[in-house]
DRENKELO-369416 format. One record per residue: x, y, z of N, C-alpha, C in turn; residue in one letter. Coordinates in steps of 0.05 Angstrom, whole numbers, plus 32768, in hexadecimal, padded with zeros to 4 digits. Layout:
+------+------+------+------+------+------+------+------+------+------+
|  n_u |  n_v |  n_w | ca_u | ca_v | ca_w |  c_u |  c_v |  c_w | code |
+------+------+------+------+------+------+------+------+------+------+
|    X |    Y |    Z |    X |    Y |    Z |    X |    Y |    Z |    A |
...
+------+------+------+------+------+------+------+------+------+------+
END
This chain:
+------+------+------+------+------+------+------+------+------+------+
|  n_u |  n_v |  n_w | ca_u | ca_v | ca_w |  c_u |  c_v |  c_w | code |
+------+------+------+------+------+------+------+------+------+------+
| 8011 | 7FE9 | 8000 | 8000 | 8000 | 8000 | 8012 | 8018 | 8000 |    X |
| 800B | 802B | 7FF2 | 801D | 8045 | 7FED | 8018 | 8055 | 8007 |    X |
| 8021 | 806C | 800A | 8017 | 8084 | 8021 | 8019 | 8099 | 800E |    X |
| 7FF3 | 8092 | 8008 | 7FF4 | 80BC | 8000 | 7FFC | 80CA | 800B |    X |
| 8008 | 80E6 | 7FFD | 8006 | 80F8 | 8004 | 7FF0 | 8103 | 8016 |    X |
| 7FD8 | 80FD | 800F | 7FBF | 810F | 8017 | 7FA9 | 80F8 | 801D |    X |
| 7FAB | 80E6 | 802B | 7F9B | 80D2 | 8036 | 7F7F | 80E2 | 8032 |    X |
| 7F77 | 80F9 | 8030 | 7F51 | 8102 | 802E | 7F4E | 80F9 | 8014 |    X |
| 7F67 | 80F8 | 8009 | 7F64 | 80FE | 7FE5 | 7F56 | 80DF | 7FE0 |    X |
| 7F58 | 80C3 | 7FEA | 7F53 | 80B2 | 7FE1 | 7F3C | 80A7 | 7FE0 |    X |
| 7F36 | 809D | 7FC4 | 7F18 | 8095 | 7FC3 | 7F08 | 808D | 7FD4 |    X |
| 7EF0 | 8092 | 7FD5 | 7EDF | 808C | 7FE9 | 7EC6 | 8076 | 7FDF |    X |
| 7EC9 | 805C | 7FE5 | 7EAE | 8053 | 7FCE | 7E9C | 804B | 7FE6 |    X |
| 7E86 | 804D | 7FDD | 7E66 | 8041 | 7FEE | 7E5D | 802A | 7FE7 |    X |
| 7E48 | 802B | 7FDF | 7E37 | 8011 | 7FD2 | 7E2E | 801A | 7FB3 |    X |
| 7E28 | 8033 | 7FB5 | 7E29 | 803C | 7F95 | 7E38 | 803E | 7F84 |    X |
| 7E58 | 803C | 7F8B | 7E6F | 802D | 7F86 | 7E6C | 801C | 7F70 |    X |
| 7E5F | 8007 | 7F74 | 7E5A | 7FE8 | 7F71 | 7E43 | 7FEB | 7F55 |    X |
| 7E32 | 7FF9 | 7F54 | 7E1A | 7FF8 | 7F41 | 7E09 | 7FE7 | 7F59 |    X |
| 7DF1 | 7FE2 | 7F48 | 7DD5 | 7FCF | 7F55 | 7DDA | 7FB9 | 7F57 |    X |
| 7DD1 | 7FB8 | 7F75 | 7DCB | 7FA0 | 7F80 | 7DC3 | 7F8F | 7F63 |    X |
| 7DCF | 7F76 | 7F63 | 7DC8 | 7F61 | 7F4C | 7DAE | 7F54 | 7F61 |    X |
| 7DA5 | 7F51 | 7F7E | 7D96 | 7F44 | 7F90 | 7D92 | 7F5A | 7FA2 |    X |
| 7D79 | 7F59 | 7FAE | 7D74 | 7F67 | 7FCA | 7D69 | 7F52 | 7FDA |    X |
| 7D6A | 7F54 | 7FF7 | 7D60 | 7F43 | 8005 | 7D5E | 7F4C | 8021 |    X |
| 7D4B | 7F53 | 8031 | 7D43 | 7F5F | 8046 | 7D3A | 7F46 | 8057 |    X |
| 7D32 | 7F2D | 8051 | 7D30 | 7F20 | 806D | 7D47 | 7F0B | 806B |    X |
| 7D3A | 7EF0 | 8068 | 7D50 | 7ED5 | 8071 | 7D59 | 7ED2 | 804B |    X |
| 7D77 | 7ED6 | 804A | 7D7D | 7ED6 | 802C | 7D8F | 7EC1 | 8034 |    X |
| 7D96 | 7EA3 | 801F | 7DA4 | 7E93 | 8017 | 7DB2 | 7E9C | 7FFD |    X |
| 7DD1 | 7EA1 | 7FFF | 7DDF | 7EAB | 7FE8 | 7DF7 | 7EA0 | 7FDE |    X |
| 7DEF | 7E96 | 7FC8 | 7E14 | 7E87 | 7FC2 | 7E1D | 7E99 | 7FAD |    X |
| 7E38 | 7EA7 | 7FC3 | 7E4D | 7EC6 | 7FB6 | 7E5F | 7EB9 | 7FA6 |    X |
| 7E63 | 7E96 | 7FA4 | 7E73 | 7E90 | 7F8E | 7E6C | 7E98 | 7F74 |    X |
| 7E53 | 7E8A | 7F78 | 7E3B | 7E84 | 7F5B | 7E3C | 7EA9 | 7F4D |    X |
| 7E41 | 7EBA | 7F69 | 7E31 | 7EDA | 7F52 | 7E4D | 7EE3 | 7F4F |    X |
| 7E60 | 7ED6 | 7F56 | 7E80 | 7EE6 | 7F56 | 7E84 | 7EEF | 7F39 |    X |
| 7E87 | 7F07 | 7F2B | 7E88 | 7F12 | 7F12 | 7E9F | 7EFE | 7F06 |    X |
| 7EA1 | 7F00 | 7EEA | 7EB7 | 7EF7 | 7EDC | 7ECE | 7F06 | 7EDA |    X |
| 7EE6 | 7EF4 | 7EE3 | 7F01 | 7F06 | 7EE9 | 7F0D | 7F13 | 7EC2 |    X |
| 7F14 | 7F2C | 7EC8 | 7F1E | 7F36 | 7EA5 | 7F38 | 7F40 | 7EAA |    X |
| 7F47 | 7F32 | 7E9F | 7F63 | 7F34 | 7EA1 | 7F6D | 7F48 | 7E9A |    X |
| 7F58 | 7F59 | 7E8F | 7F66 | 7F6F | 7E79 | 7F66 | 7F8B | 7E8A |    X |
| 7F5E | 7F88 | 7E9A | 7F59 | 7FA0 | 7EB0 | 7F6C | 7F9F | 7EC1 |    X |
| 7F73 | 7FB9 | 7ECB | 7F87 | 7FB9 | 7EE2 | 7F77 | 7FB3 | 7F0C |    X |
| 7F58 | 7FB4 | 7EFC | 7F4C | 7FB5 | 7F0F | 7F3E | 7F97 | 7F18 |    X |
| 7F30 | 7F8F | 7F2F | 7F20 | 7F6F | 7F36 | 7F03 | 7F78 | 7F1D |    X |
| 7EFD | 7F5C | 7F1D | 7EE0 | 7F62 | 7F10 | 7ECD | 7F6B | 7F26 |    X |
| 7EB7 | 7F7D | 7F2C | 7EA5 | 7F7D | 7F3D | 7E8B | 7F79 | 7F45 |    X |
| 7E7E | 7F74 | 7F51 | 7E5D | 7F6D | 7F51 | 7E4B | 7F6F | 7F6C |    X |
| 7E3E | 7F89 | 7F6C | 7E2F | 7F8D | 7F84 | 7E16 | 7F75 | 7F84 |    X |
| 7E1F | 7F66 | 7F94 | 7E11 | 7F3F | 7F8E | 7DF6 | 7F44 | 7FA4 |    X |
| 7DF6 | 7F53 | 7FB8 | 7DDD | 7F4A | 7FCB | 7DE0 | 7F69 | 7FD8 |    X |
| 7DBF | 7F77 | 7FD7 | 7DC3 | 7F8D | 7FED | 7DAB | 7F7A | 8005 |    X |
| 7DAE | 7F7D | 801D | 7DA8 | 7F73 | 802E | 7DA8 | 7F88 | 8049 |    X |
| 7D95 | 7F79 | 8060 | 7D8D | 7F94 | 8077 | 7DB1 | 7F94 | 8079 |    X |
| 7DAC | 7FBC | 8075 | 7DC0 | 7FC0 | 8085 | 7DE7 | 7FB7 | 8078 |    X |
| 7DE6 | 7FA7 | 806C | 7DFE | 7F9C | 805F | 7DFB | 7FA6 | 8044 |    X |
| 7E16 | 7F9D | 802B | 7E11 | 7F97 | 8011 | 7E29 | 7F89 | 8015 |    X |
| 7E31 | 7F78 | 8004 | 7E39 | 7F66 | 7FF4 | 7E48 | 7F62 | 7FE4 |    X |
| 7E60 | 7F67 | 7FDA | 7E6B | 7F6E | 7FC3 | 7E87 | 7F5C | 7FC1 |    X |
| 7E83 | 7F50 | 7FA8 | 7E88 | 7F35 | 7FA6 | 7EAC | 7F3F | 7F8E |    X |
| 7EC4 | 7F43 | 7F8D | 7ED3 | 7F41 | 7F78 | 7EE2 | 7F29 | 7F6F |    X |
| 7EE3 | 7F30 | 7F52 | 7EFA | 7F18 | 7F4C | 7F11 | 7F23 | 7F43 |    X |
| 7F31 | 7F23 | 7F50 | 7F40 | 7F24 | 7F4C | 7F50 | 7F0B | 7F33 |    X |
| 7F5E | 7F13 | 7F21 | 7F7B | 7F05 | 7F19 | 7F8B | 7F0C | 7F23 |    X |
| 7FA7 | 7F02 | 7F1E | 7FC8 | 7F0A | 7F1F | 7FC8 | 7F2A | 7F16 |    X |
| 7FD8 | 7F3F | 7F31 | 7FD9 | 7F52 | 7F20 | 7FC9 | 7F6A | 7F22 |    X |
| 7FB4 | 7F5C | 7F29 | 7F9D | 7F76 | 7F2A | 7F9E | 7F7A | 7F4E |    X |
| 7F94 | 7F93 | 7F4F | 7F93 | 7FA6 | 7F65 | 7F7E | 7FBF | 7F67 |    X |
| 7F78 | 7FB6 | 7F80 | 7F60 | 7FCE | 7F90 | 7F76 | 7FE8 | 7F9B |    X |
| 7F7E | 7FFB | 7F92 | 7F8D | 800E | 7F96 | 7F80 | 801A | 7FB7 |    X |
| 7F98 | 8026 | 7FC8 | 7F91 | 8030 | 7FDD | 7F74 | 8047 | 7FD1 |    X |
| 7F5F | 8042 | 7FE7 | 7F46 | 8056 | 7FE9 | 7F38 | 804C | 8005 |    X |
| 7F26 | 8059 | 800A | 7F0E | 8046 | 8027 | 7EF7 | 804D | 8016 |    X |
| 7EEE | 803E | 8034 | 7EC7 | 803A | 8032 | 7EBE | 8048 | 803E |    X |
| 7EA3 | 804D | 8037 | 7E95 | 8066 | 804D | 7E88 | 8056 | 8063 |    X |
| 7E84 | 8036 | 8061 | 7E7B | 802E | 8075 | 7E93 | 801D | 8081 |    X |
| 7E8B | 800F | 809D | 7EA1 | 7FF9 | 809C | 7E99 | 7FE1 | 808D |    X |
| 7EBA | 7FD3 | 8097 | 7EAE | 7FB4 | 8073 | 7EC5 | 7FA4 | 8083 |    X |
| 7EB5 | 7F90 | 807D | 7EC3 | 7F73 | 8079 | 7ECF | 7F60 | 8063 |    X |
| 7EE7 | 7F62 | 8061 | 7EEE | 7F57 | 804D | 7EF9 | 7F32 | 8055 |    X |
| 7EE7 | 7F28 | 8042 | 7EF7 | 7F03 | 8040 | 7EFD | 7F02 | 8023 |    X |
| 7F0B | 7EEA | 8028 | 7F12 | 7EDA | 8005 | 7F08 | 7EC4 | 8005 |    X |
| 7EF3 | 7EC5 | 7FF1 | 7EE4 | 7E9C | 7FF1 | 7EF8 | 7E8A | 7FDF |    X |
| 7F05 | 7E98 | 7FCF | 7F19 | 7E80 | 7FB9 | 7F33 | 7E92 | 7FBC |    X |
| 7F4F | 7E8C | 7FBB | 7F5F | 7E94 | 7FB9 | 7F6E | 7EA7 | 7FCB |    X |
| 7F7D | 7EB5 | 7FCA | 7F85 | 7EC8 | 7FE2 | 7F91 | 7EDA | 7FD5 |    X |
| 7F94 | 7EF3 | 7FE3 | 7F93 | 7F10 | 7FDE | 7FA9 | 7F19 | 7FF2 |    X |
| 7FB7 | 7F36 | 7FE9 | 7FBF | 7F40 | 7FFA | 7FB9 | 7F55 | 800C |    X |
| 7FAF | 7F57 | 801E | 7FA2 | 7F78 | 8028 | 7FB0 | 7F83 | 803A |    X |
| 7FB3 | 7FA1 | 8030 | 7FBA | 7FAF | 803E | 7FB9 | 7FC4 | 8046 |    X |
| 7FC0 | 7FD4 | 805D | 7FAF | 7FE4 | 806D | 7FC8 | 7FEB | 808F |    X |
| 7FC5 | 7FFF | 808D | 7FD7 | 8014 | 80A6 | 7FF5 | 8002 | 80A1 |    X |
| 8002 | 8003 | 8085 | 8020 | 7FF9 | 8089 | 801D | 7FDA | 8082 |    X |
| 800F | 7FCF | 8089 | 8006 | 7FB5 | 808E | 8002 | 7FA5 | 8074 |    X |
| 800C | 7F8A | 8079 | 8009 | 7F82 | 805F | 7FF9 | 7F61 | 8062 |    X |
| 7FE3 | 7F54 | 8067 | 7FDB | 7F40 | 806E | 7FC9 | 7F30 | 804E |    X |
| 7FD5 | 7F14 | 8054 | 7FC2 | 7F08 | 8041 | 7FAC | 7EFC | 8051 |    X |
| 7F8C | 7F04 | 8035 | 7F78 | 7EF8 | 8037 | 7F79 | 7EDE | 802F |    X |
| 7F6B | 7EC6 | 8038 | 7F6A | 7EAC | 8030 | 7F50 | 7E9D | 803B |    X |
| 7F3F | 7E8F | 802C | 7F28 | 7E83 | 803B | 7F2A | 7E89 | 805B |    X |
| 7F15 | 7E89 | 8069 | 7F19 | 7E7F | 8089 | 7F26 | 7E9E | 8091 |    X |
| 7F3A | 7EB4 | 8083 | 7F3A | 7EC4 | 8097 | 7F27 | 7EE1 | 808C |    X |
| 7F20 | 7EF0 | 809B | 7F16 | 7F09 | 8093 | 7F21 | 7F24 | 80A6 |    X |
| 7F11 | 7F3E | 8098 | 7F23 | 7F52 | 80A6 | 7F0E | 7F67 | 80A3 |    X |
| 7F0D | 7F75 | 80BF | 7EF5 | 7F84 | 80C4 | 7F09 | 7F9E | 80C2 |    X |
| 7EF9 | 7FB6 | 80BD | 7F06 | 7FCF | 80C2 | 7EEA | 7FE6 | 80C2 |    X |
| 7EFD | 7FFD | 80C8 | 7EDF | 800F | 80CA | 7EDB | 801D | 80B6 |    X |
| 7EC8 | 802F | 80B8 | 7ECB | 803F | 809C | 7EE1 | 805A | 809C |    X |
| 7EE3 | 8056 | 8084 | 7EF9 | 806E | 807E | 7F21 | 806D | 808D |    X |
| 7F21 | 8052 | 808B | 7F3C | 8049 | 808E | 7F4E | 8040 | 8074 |    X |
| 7F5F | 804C | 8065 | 7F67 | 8046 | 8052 | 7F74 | 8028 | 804A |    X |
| 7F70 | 8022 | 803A | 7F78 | 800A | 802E | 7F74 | 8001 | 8014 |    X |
| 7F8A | 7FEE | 8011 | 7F91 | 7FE3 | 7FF3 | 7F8A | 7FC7 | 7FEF |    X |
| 7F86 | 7FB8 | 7FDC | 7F7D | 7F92 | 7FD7 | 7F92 | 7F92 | 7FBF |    X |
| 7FA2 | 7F77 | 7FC0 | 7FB1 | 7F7C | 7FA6 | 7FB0 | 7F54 | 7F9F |    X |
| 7FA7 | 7F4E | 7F92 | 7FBC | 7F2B | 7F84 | 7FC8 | 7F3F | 7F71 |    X |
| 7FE6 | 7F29 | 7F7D | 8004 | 7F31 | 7F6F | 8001 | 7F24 | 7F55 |    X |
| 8018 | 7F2B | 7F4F | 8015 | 7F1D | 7F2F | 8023 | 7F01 | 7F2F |    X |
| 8032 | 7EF8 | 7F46 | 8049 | 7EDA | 7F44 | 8030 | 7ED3 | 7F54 |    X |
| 801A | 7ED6 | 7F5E | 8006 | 7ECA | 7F6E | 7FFF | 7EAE | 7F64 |    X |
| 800F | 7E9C | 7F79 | 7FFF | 7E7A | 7F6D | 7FE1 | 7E73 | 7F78 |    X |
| 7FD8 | 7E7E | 7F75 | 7FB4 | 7E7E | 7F76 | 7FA5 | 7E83 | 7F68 |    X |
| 7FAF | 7E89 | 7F4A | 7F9E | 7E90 | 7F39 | 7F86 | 7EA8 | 7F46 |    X |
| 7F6F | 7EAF | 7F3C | 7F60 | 7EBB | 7F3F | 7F5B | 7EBB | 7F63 |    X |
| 7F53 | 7ECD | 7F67 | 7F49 | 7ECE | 7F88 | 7F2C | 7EDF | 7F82 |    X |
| 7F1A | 7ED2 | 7F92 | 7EFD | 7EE1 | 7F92 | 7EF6 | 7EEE | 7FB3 |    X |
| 7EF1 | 7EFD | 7FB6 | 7EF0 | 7F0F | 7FD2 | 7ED2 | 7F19 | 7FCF |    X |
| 7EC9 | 7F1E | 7FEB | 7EAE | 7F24 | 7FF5 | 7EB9 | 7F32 | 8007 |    X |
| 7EA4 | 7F52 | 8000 | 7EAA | 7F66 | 8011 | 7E95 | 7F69 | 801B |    X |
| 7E91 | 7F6B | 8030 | 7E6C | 7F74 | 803F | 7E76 | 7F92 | 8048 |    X |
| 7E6A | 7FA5 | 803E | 7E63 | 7FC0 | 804C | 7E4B | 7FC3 | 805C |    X |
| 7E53 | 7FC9 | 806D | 7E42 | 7FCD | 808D | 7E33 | 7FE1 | 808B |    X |
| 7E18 | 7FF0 | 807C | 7E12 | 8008 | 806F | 7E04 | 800A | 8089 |    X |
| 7DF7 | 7FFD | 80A1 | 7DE3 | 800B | 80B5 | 7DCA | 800C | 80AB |    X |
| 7DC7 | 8010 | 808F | 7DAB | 8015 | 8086 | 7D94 | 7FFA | 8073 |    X |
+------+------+------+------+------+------+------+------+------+------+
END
């Protein structure tokens, strides 16, 4: 992760971020985030993205990384949870450099800067990550 100059300066994304909910679901929702995980495009420097479920209070947001591609330092306006359901990721945040992998996740609040990167020598091929933003509403 770099150190801006001007940490206010960095993107700020919400849920409108993402485009529409592909699902809404306000009571008991069963969801498989493999099945809606977008198609990874190599050709981008960026993950593929897909706002997969708005739900009470949460959303959902499902990417697919390749080798290479990177979520550049910015925050969220809410807090979020970030896991990895296939593959592993690098995240990072205050200096810090930790990999995502099935089984672990990482809570933060809103408006704490951070970066998501799969490297490019990454032996995991694609990694798919589920971000839940904590919207309150």
């Amino acid at each position: 992760m770099t150190t801006p100059e001007n940490p206010s300066s960095l993107p700020i994304n919400d849920v409108t971020t993402f485009g529409d909910a592909a699902h809404e679901g306000g009571g008991l929702v069963f969801f498989d985030f493999l099945a809606e995980a977008p198609a990874a495009d190599a050709s981008r420097p960026r993950p593929a993205v897909k706002r997969a479920l708005s739900g009470h209070r949460a959303n959902h947001i499902v990417f697919t990384f390749v080798p290479g591609q990177t979520l550049p330092d910015h925050k969220a306006a809410h807090p979020i949870t970030v896991q990895v359901l296939t593959g592993s990721v690098l995240f990072e945040c205050e200096g810090d450099t930790h990999e995502l992998h099935p089984g672990v996740a990482v809570h933060l609040p809103a408006y704490l800067p951070h970066a998501v990167r799969l490297p490019e020598d990454s032996d995991h091929g694609q990694a798919i990550m589920l971000l839940t933003m904590h919207t309150g509403e």
